[in-house]
DRENDO-1510 file (C-alpha; in Angstrom, 1 decimal, always signed):
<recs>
REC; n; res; u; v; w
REC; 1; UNK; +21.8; -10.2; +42.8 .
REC; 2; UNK; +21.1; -6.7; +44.0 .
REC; 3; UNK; +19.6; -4.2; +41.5 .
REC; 4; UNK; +20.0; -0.2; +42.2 .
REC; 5; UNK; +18.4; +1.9; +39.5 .
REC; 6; UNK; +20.0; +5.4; +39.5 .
REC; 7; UNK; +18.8; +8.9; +38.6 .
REC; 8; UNK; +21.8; +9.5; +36.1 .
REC; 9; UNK; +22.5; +12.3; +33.8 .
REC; 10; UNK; +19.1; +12.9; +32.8 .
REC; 11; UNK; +17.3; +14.0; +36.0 .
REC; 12; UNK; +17.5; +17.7; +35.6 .
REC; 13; UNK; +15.6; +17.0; +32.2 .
REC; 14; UNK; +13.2; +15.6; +34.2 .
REC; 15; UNK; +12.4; +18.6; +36.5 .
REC; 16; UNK; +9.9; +19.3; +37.7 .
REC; 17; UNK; +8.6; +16.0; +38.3 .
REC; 18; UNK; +12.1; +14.9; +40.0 .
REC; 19; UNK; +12.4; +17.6; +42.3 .
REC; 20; UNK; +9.6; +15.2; +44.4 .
REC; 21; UNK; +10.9; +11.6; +43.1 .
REC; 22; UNK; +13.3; +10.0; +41.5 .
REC; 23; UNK; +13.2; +9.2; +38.1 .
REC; 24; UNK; +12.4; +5.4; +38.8 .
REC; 25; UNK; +9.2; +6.9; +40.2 .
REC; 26; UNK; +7.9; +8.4; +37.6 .
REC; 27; UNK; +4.9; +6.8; +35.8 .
REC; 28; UNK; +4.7; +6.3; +32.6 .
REC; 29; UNK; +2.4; +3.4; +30.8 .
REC; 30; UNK; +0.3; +1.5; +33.3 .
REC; 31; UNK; +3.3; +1.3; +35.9 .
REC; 32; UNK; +5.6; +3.3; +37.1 .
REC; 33; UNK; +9.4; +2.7; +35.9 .
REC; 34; UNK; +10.5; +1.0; +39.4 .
REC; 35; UNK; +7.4; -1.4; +39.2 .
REC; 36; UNK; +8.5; -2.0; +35.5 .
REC; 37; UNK; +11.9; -3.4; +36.8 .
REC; 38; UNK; +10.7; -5.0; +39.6 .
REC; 39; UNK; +8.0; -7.0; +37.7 .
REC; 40; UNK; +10.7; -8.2; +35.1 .
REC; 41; UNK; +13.6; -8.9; +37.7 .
REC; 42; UNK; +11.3; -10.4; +40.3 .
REC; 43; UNK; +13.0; -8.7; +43.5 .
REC; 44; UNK; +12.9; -5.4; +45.2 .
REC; 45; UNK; +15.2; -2.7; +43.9 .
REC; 46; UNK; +16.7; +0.5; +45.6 .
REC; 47; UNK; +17.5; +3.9; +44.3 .
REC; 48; UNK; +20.7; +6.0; +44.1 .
REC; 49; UNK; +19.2; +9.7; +44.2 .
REC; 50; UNK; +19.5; +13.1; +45.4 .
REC; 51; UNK; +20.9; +13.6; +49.0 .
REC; 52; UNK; +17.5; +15.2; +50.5 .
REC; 53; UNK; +15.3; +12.3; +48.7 .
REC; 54; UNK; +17.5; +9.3; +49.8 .
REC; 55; UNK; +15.6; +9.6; +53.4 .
REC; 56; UNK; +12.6; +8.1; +51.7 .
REC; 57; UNK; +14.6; +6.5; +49.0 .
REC; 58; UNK; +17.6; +4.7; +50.4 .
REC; 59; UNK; +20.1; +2.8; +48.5 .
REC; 60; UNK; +21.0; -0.6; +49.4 .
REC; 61; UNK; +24.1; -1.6; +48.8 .
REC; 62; UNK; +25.8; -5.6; +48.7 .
REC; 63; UNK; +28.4; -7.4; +47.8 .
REC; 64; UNK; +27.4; -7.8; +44.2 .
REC; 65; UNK; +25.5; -5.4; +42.4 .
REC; 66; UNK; +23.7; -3.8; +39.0 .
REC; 67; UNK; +23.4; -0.6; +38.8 .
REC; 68; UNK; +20.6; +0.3; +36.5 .
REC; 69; UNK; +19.6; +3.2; +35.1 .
REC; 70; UNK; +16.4; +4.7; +35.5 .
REC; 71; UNK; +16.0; +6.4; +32.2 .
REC; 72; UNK; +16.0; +3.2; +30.5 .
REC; 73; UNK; +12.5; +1.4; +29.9 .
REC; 74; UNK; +12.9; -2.8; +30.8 .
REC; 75; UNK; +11.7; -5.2; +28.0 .
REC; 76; UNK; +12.7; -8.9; +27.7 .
REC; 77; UNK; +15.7; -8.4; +25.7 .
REC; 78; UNK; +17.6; -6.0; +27.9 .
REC; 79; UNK; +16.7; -7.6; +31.2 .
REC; 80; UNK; +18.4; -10.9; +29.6 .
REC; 81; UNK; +21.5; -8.9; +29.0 .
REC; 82; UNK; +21.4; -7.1; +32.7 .
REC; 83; UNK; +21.2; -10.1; +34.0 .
REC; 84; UNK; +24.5; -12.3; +32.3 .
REC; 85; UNK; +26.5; -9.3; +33.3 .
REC; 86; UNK; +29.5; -9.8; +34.8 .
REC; 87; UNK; +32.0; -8.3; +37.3 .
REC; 88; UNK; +33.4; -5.6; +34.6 .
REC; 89; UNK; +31.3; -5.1; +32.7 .
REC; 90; UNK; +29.2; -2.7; +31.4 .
REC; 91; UNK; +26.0; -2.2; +29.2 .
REC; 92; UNK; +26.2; +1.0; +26.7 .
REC; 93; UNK; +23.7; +2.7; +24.2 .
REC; 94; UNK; +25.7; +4.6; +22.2 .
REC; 95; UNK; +27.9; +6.5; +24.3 .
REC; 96; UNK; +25.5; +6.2; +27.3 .
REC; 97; UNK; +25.7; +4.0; +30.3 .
REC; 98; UNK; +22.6; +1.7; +30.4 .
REC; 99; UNK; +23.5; -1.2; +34.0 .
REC; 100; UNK; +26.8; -1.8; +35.1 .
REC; 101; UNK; +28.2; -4.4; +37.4 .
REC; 102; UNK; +29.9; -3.6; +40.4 .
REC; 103; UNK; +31.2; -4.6; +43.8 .
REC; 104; UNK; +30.6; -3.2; +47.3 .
REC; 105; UNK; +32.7; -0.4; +48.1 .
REC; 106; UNK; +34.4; -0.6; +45.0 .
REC; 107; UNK; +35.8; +2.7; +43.3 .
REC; 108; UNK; +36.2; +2.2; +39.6 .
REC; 109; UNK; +35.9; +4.7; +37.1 .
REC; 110; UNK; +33.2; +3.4; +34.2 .
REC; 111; UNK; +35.7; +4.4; +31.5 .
REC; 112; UNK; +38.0; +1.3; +33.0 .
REC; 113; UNK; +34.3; -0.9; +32.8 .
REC; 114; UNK; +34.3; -3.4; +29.5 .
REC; 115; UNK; +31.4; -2.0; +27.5 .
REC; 116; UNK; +28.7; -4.3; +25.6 .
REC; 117; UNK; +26.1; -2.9; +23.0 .
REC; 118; UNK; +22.9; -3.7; +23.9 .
REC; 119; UNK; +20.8; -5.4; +21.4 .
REC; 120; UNK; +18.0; -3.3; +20.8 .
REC; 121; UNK; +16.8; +0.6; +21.4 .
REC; 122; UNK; +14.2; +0.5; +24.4 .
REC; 123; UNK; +11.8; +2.9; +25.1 .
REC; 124; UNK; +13.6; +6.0; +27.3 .
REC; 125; UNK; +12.7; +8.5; +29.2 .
REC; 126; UNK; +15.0; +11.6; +29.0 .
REC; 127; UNK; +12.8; +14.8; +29.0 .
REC; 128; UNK; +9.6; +15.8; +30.5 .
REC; 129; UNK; +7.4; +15.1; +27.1 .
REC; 130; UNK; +8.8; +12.0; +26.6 .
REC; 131; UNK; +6.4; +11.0; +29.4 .
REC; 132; UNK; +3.2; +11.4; +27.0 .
REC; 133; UNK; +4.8; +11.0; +24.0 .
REC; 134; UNK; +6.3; +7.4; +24.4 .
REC; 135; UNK; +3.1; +6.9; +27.0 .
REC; 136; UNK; +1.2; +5.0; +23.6 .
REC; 137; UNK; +3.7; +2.2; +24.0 .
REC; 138; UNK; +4.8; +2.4; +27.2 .
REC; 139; UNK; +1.0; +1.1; +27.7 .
REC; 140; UNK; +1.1; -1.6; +25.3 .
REC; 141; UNK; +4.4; -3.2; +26.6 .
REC; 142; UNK; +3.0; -2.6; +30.7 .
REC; 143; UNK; -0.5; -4.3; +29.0 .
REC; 144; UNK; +1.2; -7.7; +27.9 .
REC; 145; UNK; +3.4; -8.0; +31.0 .
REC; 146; UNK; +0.5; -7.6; +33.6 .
REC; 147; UNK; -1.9; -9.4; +32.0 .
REC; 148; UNK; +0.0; -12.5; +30.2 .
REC; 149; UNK; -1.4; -16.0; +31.2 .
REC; 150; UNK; -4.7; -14.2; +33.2 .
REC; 151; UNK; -8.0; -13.8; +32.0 .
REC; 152; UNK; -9.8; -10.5; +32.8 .
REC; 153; UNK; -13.4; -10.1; +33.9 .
REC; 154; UNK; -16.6; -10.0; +31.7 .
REC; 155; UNK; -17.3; -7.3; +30.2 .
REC; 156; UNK; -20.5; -6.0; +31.0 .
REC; 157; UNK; -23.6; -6.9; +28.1 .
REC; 158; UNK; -24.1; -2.9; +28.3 .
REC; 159; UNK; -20.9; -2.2; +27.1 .
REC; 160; UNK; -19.9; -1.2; +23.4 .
REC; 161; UNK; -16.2; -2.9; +22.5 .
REC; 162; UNK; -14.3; -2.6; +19.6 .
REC; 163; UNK; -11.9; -5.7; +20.0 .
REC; 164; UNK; -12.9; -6.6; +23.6 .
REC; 165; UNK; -9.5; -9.5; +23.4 .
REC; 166; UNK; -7.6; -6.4; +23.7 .
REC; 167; UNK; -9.8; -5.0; +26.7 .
REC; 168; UNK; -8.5; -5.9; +30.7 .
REC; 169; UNK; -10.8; -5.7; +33.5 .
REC; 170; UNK; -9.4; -6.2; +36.8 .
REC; 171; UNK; -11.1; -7.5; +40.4 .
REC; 172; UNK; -13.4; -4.9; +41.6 .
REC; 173; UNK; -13.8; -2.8; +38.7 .
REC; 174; UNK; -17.0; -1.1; +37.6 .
REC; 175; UNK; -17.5; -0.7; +33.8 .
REC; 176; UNK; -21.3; -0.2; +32.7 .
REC; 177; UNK; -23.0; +1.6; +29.6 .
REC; 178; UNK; -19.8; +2.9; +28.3 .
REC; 179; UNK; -18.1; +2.4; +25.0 .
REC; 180; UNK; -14.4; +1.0; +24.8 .
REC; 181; UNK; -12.7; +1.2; +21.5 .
REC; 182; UNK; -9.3; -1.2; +21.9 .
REC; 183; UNK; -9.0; -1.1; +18.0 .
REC; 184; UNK; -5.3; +1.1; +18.6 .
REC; 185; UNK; -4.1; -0.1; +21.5 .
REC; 186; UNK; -5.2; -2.0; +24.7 .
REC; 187; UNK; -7.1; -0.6; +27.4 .
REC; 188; UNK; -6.7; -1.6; +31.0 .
REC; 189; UNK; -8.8; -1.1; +33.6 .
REC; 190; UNK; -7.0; -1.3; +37.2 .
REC; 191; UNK; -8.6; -3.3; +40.5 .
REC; 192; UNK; -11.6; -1.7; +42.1 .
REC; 193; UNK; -11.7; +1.1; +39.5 .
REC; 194; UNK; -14.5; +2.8; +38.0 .
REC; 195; UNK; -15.7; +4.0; +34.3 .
REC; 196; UNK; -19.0; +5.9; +34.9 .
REC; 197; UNK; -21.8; +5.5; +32.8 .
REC; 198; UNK; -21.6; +7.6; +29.3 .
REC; 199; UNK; -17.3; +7.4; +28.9 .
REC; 200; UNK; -16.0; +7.2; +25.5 .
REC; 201; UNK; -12.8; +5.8; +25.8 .
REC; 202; UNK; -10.2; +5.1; +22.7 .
REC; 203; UNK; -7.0; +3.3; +23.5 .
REC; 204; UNK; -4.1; +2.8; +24.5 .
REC; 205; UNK; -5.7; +3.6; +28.3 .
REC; 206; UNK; -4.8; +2.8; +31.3 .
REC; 207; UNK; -7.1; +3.3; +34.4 .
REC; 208; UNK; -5.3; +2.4; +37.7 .
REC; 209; UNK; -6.4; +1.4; +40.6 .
REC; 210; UNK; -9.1; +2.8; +42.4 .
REC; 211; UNK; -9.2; +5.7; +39.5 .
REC; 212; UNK; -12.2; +6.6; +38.1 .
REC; 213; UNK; -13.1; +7.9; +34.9 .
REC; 214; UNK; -16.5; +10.9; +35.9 .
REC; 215; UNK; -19.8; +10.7; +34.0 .
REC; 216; UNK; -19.6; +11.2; +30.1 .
REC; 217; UNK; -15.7; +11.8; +30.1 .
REC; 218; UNK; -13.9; +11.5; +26.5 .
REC; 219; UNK; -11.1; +9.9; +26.4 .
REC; 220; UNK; -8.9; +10.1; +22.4 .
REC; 221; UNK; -5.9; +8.5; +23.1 .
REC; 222; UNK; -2.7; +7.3; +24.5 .
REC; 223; UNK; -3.7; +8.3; +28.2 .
REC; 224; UNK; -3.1; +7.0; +31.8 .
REC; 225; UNK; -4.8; +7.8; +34.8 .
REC; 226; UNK; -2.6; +6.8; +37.8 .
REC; 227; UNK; -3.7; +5.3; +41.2 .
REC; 228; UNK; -6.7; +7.0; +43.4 .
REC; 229; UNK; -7.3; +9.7; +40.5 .
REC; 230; UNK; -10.4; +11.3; +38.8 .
REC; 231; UNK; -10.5; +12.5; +35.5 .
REC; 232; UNK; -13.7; +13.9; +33.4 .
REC; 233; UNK; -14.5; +16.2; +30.3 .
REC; 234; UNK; -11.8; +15.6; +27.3 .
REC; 235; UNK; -8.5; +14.3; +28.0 .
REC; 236; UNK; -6.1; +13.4; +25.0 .
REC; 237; UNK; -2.5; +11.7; +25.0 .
REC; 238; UNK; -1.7; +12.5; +28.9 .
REC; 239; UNK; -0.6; +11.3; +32.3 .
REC; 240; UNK; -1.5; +11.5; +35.4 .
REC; 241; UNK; +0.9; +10.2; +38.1 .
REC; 242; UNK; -1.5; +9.2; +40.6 .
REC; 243; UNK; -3.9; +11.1; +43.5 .
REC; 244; UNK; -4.8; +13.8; +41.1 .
REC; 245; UNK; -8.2; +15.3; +39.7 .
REC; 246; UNK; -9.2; +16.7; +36.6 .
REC; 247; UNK; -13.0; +16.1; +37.9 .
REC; 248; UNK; -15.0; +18.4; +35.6 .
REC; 249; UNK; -15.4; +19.7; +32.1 .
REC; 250; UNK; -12.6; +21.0; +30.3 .
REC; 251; UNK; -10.0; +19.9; +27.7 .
REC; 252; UNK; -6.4; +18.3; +29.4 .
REC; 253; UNK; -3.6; +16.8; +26.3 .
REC; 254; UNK; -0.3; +16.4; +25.9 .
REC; 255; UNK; +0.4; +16.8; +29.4 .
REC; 256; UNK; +1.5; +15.2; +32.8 .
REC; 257; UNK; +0.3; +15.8; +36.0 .
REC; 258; UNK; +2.0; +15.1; +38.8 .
REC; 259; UNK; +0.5; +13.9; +42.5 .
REC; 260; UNK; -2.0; +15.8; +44.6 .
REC; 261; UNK; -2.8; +17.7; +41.9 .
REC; 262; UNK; -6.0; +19.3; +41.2 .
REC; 263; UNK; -7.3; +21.1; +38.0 .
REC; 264; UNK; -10.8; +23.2; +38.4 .
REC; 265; UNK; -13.5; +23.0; +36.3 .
REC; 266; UNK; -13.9; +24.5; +32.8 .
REC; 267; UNK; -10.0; +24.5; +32.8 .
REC; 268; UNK; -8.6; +23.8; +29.4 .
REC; 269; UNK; -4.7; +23.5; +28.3 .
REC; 270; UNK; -4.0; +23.6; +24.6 .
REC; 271; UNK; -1.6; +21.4; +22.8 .
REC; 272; UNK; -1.1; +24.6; +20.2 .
REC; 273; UNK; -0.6; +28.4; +20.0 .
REC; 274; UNK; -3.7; +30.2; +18.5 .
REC; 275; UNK; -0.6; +30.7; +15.4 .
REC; 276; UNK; -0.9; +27.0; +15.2 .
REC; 277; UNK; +2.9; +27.3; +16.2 .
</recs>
């Protein structure tokens, strides 16, 4: 079977962060929401996106194929579903389209598709703050895929953990003198990555690979770091795509940040007005 995740009705939502990427690429939880799919179908998908992205992006298209889209967070439940689909027929939440299955070349309105409830809500993704908001559980459910039936590393005898079963160190990671608290959610530290001496890190967390976490950084909550990124200072309930730095001292929540992104020291975001509006 061929799987195409498309952009759908919720992409302008998504702006700014879809003006560079499709919506599959966006990150949220330890992967982003194509490796999501990809881990839980076990084969490569394609993408149905804007004209001037599709250069980077293509669609592939087959004989047989399930369009999926992107909006829509995988778990076990709604993969089983996608996947006894049949020619037809079409997978609905609400009034939304969720995967339909269709033929090459085939021009058929979705109203004309049979329509099946799916069985349970899964996490979406339909504005811009949905990214950190739904990021706490996005985490946990990337946390159980990627590390069911593996055992992580030792944790280091200098570090203080608050239920170290719910702590994952990958290959290559460096975690000394730090404290990990894993009492609210998991914390997962990515292949070759790096949590400097003196970081205070709460879960749910996600450091990817090759990230690193800067001397002393505070970490409070539901907070990923993507792929070849920096973070110090405070940081609370946010995401970082991936090749970005927030290096220094400074105060970053409820945000997102996208790629190549860098914020200067002493720079600080607040999460309310000074009318506590």
């Amino acid at each position: 079977m061929n799987y195409i995740l498309f952009d759908g009705a919720h992409r302008d939502s998504l702006l700014p962060f879809t003006y560079t990427r499709p919506v599959a690429e966006i990150r949220i939880g330890i992967l982003t929401i194509r490796e999501k799919w990809e881990q839980y179908l076990g084969i490569t998908t394609t993408t149905v996106t804007e004209d001037y992205l599709s250069k980077k992006w293509p669609m592939v298209e087959m004989e047989h194929n399930i369009m999926i889209s992107a909006s829509y967070l995988p778990n076990p439940n709604l993969v089983e579903q996608i996947k006894n689909l049949k020619v037809g027929q079409a997978l609905v939440h609400e009034t939304e389209i969720v995967a339909f299955y269709t033929l090459e070349d085939e021009e058929k309105d979705l109203e004309d598709y049979q329509t099946i409830e799916i069985d349970s809500a899964p996490i979406t993704v339909k504005h811009t703050w949905d990214i950190f908001s739904k990021n706490g559980d996005a985490i946990k459910e990337d946390y159980n895929l990627i590390t069911e039936d593996r055992s992580s590393q030792p944790l280091s005898s200098s570090v203080f953990a608050v239920n170290p079963n719910n702590i994952f160190i990958e290959e290559g990671a460096k975690v000394f003198n730090v404290s990990l608290n894993a009492e609210n959610g998991p914390i997962y530290i990515g292949k070759d990555a790096e949590v400097m001496e003196g970081s205070i890190i709460r879960g749910p967390f996600a450091l990817c690979e090759h990230a690193s976490t800067k001397l002393g950084t505070k970490i409070y909550g539901p907070t990923t770091v993507g792929p070849q990124s920096k973070v110090g200072g405070e940081v609370n309930n946010s995401v970082i795509f991936g090749y970005s730095n927030k290096g220094h001292d400074g105060f970053l929540g409820n945000s997102v940040l996208g790629e190549w992104c860098n914020i200067g020291a002493d720079s600080n975001n607040s999460n309310l007005k000074n009318n506590y509006a």
